[in-house]
DSSP file (Angstrom, degrees, kcal/mol; ACC not computed):
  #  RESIDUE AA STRUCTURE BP1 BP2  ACC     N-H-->O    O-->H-N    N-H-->O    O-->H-N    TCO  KAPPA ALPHA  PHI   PSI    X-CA   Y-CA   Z-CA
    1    1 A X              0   0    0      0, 0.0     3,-0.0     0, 0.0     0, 0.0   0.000 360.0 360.0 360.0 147.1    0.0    0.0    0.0
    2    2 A X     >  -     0   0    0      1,-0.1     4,-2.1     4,-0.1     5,-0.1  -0.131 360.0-121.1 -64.2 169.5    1.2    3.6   -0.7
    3    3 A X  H  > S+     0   0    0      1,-0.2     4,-3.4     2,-0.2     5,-0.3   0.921 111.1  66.8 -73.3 -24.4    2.5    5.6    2.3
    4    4 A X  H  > S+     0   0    0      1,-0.2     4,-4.7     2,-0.2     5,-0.3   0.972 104.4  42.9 -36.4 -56.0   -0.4    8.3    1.6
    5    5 A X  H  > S+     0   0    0      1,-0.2     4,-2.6     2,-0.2     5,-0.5   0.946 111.7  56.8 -78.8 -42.6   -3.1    5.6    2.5
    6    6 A X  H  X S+     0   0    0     -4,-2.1     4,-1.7     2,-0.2     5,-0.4   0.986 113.0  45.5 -57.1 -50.1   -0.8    4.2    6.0
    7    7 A X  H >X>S+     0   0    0     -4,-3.4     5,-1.9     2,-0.3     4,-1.4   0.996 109.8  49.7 -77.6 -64.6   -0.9    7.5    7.0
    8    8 A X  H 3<5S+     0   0    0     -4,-4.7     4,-0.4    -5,-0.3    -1,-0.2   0.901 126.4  24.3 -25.7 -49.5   -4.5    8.3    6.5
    9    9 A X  H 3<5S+     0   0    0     -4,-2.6    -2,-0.3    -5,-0.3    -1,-0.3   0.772 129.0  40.3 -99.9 -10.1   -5.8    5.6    8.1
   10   10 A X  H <<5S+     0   0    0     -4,-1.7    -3,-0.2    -3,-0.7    -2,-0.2   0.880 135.0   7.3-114.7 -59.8   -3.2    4.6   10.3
   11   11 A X  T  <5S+     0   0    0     -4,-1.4    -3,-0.2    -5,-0.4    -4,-0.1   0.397  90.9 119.6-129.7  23.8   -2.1    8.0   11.6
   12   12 A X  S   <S-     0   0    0     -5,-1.9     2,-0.5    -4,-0.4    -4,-0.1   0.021  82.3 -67.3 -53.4 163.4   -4.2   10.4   10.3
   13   13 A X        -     0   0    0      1,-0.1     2,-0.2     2,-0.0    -1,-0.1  -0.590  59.7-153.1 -16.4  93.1   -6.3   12.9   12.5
   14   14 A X    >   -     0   0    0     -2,-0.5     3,-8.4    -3,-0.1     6,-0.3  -0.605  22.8-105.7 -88.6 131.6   -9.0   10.5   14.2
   15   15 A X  T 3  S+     0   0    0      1,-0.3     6,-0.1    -2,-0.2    -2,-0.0   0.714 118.8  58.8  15.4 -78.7  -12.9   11.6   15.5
   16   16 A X  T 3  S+     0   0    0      4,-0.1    -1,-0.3     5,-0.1     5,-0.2   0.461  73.3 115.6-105.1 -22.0  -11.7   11.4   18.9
   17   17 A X  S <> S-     0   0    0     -3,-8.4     4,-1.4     3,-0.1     3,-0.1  -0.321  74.6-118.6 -71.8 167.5   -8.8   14.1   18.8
   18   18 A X  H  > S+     0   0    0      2,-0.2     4,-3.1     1,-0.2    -1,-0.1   0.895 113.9  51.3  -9.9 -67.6   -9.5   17.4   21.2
   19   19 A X  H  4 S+     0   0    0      1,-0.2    -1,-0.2     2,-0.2     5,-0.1   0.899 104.3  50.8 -45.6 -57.6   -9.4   19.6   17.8
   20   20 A X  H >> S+     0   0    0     -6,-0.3     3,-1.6     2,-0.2     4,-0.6   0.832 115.2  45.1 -42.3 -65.5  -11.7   17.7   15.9
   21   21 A X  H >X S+     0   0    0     -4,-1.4     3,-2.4     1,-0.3     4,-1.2   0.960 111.6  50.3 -64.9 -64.2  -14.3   17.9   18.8
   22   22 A X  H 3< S+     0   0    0     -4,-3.1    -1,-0.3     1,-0.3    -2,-0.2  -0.032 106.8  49.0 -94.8  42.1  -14.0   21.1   19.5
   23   23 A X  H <> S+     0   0    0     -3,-1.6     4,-0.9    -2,-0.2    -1,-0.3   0.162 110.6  53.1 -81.2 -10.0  -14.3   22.6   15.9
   24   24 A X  H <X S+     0   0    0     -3,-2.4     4,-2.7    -4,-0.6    -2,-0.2   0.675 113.7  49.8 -97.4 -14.9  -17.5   20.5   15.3
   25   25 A X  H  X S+     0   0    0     -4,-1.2     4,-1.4     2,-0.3    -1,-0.2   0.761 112.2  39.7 -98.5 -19.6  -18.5   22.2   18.7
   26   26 A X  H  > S+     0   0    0     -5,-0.3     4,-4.1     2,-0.2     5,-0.4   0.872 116.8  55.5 -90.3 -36.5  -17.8   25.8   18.0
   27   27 A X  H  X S+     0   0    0     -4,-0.9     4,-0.9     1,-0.3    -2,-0.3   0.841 107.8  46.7 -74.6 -38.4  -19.3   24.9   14.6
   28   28 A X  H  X S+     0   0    0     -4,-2.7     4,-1.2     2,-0.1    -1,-0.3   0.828 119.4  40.8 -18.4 -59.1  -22.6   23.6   16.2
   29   29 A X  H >X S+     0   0    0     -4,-1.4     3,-0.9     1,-0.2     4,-0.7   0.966 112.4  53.0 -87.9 -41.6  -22.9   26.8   18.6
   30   30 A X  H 3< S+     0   0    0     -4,-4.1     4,-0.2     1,-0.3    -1,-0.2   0.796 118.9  36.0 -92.6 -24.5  -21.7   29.4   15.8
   31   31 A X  H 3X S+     0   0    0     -4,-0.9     4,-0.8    -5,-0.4    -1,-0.3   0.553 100.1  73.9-114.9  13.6  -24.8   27.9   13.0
   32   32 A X  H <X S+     0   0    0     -4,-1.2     4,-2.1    -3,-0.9    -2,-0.1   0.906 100.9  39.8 -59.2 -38.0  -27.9   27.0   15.3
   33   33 A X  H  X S+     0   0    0     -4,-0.7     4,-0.9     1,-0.2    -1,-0.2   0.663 115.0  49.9 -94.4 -16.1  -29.0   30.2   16.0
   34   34 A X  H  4 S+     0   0    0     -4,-0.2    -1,-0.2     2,-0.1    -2,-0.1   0.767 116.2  44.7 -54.7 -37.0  -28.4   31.5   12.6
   35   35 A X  H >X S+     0   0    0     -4,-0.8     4,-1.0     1,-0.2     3,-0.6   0.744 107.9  63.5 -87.4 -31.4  -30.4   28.3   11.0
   36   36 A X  H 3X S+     0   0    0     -4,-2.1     4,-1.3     1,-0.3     2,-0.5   0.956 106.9  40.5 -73.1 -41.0  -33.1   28.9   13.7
   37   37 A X  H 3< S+     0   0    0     -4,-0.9    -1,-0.3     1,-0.2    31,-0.1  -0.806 112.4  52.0-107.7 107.4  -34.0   32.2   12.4
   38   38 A X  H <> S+     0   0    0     -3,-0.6     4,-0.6    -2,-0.5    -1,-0.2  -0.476 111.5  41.8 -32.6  -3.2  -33.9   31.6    9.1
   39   39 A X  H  < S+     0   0    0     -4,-1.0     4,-0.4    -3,-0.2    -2,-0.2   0.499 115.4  52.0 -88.8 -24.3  -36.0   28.9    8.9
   40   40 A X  T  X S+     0   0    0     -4,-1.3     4,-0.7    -5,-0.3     3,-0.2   0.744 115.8  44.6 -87.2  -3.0  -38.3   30.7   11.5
   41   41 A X  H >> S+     0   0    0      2,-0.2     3,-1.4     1,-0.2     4,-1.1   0.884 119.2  44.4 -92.7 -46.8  -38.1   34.1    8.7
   42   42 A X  H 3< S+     0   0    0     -4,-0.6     9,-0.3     1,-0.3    -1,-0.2   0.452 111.1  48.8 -98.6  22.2  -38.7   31.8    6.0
   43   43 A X  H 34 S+     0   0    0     -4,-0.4    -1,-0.3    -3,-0.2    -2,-0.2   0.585 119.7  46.5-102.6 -26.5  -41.6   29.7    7.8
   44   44 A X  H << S+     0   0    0     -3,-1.4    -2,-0.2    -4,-0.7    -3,-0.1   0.699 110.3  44.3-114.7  -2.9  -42.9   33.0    8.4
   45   45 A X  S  < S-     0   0    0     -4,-1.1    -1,-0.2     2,-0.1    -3,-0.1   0.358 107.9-120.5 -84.1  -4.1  -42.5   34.8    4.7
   46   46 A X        +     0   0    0     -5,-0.2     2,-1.9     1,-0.2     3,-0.2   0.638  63.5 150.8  62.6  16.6  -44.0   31.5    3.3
   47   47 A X     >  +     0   0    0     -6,-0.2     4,-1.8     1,-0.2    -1,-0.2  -0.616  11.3 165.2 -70.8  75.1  -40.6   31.0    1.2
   48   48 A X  H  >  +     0   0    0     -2,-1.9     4,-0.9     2,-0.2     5,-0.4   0.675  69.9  52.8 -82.5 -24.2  -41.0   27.4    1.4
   49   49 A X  H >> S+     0   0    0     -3,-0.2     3,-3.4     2,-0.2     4,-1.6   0.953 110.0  50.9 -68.0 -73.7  -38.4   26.6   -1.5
   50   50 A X  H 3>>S+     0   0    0      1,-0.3     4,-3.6     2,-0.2     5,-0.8   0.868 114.0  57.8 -25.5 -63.5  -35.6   29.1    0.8
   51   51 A X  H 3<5S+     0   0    0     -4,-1.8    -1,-0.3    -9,-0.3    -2,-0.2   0.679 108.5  34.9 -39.9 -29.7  -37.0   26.5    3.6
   52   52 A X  H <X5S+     0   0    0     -3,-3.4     4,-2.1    -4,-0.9     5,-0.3   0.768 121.8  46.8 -93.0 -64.4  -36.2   23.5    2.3
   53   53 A X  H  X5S+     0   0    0     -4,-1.6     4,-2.1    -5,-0.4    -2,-0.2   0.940 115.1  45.9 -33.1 -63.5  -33.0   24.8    0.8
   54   54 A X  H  <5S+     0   0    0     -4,-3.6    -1,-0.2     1,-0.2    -3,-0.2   0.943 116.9  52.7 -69.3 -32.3  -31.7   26.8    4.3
   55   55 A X  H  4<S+     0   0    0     -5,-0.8    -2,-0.2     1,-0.1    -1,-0.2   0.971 112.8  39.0 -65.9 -42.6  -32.8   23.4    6.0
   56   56 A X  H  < S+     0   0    0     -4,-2.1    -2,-0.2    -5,-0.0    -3,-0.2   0.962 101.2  81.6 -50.6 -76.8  -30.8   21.1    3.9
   57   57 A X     <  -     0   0    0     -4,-2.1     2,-0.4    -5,-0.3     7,-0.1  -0.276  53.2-164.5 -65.4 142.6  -27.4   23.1    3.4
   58   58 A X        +     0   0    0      1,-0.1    -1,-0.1     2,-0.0    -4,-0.1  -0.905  28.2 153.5-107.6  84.1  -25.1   23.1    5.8
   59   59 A X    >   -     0   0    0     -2,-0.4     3,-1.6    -5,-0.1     4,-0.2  -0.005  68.5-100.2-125.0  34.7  -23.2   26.1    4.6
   60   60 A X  T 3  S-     0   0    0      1,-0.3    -2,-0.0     2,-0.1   -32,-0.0   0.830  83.7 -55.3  56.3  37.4  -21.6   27.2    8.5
   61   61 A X  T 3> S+     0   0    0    -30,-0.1     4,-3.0     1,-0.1     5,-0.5   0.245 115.5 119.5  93.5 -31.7  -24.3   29.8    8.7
   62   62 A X  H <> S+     0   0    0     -3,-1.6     4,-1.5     2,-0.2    -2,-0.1   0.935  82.9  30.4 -45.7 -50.4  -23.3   31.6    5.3
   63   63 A X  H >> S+     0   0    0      1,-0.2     4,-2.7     2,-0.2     3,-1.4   0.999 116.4  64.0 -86.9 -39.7  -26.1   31.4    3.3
   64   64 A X  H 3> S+     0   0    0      1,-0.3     4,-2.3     2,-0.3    -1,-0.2   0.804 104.7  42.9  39.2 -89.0  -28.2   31.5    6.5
   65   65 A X  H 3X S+     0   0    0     -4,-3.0     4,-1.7     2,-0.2    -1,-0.3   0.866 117.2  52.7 -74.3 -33.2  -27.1   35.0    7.5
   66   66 A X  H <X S+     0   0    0     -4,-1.5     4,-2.4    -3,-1.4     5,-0.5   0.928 105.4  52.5 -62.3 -46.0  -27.6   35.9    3.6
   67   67 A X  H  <>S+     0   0    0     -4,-2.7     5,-1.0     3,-0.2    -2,-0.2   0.722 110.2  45.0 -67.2 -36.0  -30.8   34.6    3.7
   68   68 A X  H  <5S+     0   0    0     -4,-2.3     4,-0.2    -5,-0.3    -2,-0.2   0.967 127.4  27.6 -74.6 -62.6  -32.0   36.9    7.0
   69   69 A X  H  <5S+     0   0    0     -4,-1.7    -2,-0.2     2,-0.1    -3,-0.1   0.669 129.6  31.4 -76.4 -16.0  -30.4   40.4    5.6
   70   70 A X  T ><5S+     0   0    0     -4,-2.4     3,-0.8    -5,-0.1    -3,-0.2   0.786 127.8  14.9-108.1 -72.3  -30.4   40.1    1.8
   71   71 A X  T 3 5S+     0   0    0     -5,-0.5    -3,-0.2     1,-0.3    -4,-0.2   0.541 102.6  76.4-102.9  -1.0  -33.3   38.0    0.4
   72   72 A X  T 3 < +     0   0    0     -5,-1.0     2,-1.3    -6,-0.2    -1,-0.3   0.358  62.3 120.3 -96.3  37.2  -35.9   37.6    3.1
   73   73 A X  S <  S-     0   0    0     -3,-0.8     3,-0.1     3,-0.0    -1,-0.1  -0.753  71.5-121.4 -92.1 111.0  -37.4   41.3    2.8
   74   74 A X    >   -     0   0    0     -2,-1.3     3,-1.2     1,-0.1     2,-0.7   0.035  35.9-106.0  -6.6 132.6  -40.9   40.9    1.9
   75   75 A X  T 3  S+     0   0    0      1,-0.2    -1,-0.1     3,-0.0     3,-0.1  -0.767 102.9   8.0 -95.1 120.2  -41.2   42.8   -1.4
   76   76 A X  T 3  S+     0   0    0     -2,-0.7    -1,-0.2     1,-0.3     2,-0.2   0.746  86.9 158.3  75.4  28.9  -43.2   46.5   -1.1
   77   77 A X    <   -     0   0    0     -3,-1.2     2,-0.4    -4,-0.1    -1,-0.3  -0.749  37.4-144.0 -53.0 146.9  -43.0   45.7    3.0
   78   78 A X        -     0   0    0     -2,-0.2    -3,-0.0    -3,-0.1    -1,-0.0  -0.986  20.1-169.0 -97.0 105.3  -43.4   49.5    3.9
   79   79 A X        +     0   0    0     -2,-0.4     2,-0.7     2,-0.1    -2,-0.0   0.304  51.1 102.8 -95.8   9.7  -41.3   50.5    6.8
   80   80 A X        -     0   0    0      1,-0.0     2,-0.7     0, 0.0    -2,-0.1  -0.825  59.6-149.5-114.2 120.0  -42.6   53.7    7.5
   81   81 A X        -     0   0    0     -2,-0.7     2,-0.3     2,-0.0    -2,-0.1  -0.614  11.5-152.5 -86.8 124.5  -44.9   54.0   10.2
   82   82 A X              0   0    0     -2,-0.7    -1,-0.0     1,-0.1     0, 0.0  -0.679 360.0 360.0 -99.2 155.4  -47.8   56.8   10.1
   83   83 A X              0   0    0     -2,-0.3    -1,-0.1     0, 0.0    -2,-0.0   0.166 360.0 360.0-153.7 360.0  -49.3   58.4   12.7
């Protein structure tokens, strides 16, 4: 076998190391709460394609955070409040 493939498997990076765990962990905390509102803006704009799409990709929050500031403004919402 090449040495590429002993190393990979034999003494590559494993699951288990410290790093490993705790990038999947920062990477957990840094895109729930991005994924939670955007799926709750686009459950509530009725964007059901963006919904399936932001639920599916995993894109570490990117499209996510795109999805809340770029595309989920309601089109002719009116922001101006009268009185």
């Amino acid at each position: 076998m090449s040495r590429l493939y002993h190393y990979v498997y034999n003494q590559g990076m494993q699951i288990t190391d410290p790093i490993i765990i705790t990038a999947i962990v920062i990477a957990a905390i840094w895109s729930l709460p991005w994924k939670g509102v955007s799926l709750w803006k686009a459950a509530r704009n009725g964007h059901t394609i963006w919904f399936v799409v932001l639920l599916l990709v995993n894109s570490l929050a990117v499209l996510d955070i795109l999805y809340i500031f770029v595309f989920s403004k309601k089109t002719g919402q009116n922001t101006n409040v009268q009185r």
